[in-house]
N, C-alpha and C positions, 0 to 999 in steps of 0.2 A: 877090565873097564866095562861100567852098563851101557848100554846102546843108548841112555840119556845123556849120559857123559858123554862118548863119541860122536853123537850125534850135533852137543854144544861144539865139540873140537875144531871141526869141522864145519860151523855156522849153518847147519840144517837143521830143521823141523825133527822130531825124531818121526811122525808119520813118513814124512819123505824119506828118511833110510830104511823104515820098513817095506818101505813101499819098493825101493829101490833091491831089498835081498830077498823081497818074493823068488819066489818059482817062474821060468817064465810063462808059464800055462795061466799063472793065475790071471784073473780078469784084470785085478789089480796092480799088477807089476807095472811097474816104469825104469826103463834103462836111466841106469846114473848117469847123469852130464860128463863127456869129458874130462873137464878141467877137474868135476869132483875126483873121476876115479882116478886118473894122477895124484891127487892131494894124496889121497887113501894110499894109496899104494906106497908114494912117499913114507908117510907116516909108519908104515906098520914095516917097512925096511930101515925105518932108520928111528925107532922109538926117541932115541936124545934130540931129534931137530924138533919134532912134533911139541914139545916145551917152552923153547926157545923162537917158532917160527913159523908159527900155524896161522897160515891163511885166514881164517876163522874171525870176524869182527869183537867175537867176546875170547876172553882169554880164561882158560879155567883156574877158577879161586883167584881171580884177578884181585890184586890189592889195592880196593879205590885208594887210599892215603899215598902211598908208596909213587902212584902214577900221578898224583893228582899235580898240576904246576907250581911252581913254589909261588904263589904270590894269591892276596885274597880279592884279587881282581879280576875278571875277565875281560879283558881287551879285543884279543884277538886269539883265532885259532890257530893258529904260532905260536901259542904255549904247549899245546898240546901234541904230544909224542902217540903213537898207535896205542900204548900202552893204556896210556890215557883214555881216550875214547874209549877204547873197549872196555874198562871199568865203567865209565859213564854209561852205556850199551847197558850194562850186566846191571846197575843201579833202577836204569829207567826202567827196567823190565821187571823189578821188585815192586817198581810204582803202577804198571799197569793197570791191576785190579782198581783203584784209589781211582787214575783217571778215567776207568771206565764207569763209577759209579757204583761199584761194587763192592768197594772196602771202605775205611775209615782211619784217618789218623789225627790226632793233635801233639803229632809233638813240636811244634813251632807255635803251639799255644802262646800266645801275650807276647808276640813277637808281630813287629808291624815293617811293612814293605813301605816303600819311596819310590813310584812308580812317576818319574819326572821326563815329561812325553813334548819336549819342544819342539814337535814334528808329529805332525796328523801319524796317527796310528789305531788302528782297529784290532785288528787279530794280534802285535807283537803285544800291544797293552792289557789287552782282555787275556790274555794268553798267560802271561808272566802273572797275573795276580789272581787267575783260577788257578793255578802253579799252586803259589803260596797258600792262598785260603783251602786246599785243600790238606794242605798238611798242615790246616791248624791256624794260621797267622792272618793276620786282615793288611787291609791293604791300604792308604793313603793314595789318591791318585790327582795328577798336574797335567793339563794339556793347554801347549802353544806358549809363546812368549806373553800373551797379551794379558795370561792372569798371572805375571812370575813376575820379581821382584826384578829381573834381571831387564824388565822395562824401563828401569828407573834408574836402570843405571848400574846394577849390583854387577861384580865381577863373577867368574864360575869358581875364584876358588871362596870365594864368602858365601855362595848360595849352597854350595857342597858342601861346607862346612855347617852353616845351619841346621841344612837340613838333615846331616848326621845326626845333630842331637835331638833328634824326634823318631827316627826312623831305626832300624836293626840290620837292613840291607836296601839297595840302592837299582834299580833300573833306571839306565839313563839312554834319551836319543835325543838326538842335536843335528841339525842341519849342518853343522863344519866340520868336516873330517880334524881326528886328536881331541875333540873337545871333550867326549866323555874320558880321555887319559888324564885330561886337566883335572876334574870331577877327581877322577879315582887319586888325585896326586895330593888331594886336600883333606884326604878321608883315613879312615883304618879301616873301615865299614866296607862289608863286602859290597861292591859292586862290577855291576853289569852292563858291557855294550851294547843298549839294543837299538844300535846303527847308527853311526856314525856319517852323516852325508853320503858318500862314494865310496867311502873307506871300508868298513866292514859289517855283516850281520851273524859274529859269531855262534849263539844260540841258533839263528836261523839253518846256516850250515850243519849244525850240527842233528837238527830235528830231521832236516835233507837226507844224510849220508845215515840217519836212524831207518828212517821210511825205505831209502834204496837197502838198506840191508833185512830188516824185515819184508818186504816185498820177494828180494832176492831168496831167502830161505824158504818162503813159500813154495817158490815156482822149483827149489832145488837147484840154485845157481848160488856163484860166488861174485864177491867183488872185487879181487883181484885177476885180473886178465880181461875183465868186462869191457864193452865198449859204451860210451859217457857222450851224449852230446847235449851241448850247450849253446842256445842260441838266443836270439832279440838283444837288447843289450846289453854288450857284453862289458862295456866301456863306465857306464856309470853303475850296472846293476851290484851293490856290494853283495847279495848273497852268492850269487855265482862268484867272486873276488873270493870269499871266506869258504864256498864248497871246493872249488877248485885245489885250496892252499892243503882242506882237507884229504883231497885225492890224492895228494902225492903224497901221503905214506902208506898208500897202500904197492900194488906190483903186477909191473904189465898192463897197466893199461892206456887203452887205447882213448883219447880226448880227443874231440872236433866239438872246434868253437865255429859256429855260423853265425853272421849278423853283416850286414850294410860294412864297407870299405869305414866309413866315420860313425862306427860304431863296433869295432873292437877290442877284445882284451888287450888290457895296457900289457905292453910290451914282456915288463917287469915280471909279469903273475906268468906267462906263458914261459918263461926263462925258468923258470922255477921248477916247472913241474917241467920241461923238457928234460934238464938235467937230473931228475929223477928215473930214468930209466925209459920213462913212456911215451908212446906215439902220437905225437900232437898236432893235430892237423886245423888248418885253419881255412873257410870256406866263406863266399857271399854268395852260393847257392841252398837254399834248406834242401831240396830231395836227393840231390847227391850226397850229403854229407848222413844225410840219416838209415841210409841202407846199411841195415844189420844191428841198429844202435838196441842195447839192454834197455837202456833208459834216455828217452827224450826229453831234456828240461827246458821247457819256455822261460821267457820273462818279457814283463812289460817294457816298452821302452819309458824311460825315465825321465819323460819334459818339465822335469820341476827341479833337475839339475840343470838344464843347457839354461845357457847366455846367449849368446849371438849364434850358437849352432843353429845349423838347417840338418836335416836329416835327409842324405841323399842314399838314393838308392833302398830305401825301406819302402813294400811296398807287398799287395797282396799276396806273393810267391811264399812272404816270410811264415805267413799265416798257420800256425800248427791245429790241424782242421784232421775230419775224417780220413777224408781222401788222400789227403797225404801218411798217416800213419798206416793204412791200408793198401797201399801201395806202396812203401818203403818200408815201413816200419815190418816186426815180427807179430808171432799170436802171443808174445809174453814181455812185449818191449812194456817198458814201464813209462807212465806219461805223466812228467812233473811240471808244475808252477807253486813259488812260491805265494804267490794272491795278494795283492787283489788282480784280476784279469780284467782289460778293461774290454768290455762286451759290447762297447758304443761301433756304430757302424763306421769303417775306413782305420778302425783301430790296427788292422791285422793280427789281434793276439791271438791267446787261445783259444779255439772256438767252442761254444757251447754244444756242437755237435756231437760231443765227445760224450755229452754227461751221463749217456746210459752204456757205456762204454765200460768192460771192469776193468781197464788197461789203465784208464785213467785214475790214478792215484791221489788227487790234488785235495780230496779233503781226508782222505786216511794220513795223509801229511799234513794237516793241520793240525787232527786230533794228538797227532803224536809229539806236537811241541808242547801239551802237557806233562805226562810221563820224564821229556828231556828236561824241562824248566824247573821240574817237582827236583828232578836228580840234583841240575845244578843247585838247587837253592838247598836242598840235603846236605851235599857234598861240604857244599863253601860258608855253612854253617855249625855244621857238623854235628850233624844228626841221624848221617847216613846209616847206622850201627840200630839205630834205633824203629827204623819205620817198620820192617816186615815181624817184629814181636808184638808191637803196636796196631795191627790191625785188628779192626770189628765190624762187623757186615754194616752197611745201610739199613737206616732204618725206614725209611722210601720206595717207592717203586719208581725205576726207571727202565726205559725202552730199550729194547732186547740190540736194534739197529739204531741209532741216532738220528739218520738219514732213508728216506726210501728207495735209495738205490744201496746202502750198505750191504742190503741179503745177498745179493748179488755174489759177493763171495761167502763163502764158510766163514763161521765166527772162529778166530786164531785162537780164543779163549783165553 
């Protein structure tokens, strides 16, 4: 096996295992993690598990078809088996080049999106039809009740159904949890959850647990045994709901949800993933709960779902700010939101302090809901077979970093 190969086995960079079978004189050496040289060791005592049972977020010659869920909808991330994902992983990273500006493809040429947005959105909308118009297809876009037919009265399964006959795939978000299931119950046309009220933000999840695995290969860490903390709201926020559900196929790991006493994970979603094997702790203190954490996820709290709630007990402590990641956190803890953060004074979110921070990951995880968005619209259209023969350079110039804190890290390439 080449050390590109092994190095995928294993979910690391191949620089980090060279880096890791240096000599130890060299300048360059760096002791393997732990957990890695367990895997390793595993692995090369027991060749038949390594097949069957590798830690590793991609799975070698992974069969997107074979893993993908049977059904031409995405819902929820409850269709998806490890298997799954990790093809989706191994897809997205065929699309890198493409979302960084640097390749080209059409093959979803004269194919058009239904991007139906009854619920303010920024980054999941802009996000899902740079997706699409990159591999070729344009986009049709809808926002809010007040220009939808659905004002007048239309039902969801006559507006789903219309709007099939114009579109070739479907993004839908709805303020009432189920209602894009309704959408998809009207349709044969692929469609997409992108959020559901309370309920879930599957893609979102999934761009999440992309970001903490690419991060994790960087630094030469894995995601199974990792410690996950999740805090701000934990009760309405669907992407932490749909990351969460994610976690639990992975192994060993350790969860701490922090947030206000009336604002915790529903009972349900905690029950799930405790019965998966993992350590699941639950806190309404943030610095106790974030000592030792891999990765710190924020979120905003969610006052465009409460009714009569009052939010007791949220209050500056929750605040994920310098000085708390610098005194609790590690030198490689990873620091997530899924955005928007709201920055207004008395918000306690995430604070801007962070922004020259390279710990802080929150736009390397936005970029990276291209590449996932690119996969699923590939996948669940099926074109997947076709993109990486399909490529041809930009004809453009575009900027080496996106952002001027991007230098900040080594370009992954």
């Amino acid at each position: 096996m080449t050390r590109e190969a092994f190095a995928e086995r294993i979910g690391s960079r191949k620089r980090a295992l060279d880096a890791w079978l240096l000599p130890d004189e060299s300048a360059e050496y760096r002791a393997m993690p732990e957990i890695v040289r367990r895997f390793v060791t595993e692995i090369l005592s027991k060749p038949g598990l390594a097949e069957v049972d590798t830690q590793s977020v991609y799975f070698q010659n992974a069969d997107a078809h074979g893993a993908w869920p049977e059904t031409v909808h995405l819902l929820s991330v409850s269709q998806f088996s490890r298997e799954a994902v990790e093809a989706l992983f191994s897809l997205a990273d065929v699309m890198q080049p493409i979302a960084r500006r640097r390749k080209v493809t059409r093959v979803l040429e004269g194919a058009v999106l239904g991007n139906l947005f009854f619920e303010a959105s920024t980054r999941t909308r802009v996000s899902f039809g740079s997706a699409f118009c990159r591999l070729g297809g344009s986009v049709c876009d809808t926002t809010g009740f007040t220009f939808s037919s659905m004002a007048k009265g239309e039902s969801i399964h006559d507006t789903s159904r219309v709007i099939s006959g114009y579109v070739d795939a479907l993004v839908v978000r709805h303020p009432d949890q189920g209602s894009v299931a309704e959408f998809a119950r009207a349709t044969n046309i692929p469609t997409i959850n992108g959020g559901d009220g309370p309920g879930e933000h599957p893609s979102q999840a999934l761009l999440d647990l992309y970001t903490i695995q690419r991060e994790f290969s960087r630094l030469g860490k894995l995601i199974d045994g990792s410690h996950i903390v999740l805090t701000g709201d934990l009760k309405y926020g669907r992407t932490v709901h749909s990351l969460v559900k994610l976690l639990a196929l992975y192994r060993g790991l350790k969860i701490s949800l922090i947030s206000p006493r009336s604002l915790e994970m529903p009972a349900e979603i905690v029950e799930l993933v405790s019965h998966g094997g993992h350590v699941v702790e639950q806190s309404n203190a943030l610095r106790a709960g974030v000592a030792g954490a891999d990765v710190l996820y924020a979120t905003r709290i969610q006052k465009e779902r409460f009714t009569d709630e009052s939010v007791e007990g949220y209050d500056q402590s929750f605040e994920v700010n310098r000085t708390v990641v610098e005194a609790t956190g590690k030198p490689d803890t990873v620091v997530m939101h899924p955005l928007p953060r709201d920055s207004r004074a008395g918000s306690f979110d995430l604070s801007v302090d962070l922004n020259s921070d390279p710990r802080l990951a929150i736009f390397r995880q936005t970029d990276n809901g291209v590449p996932i968005r690119m996969a699923l619209f590939a996948q669940m259209l099926g074109v997947d077979g076709l993109v990486q023969r399909s490529m041809r350079d930009v004809t453009w110039r575009s900027p080496a970093h996106i952002g001027p804190d991007d230098a900040l890290l080594a370009d992954e390439g």
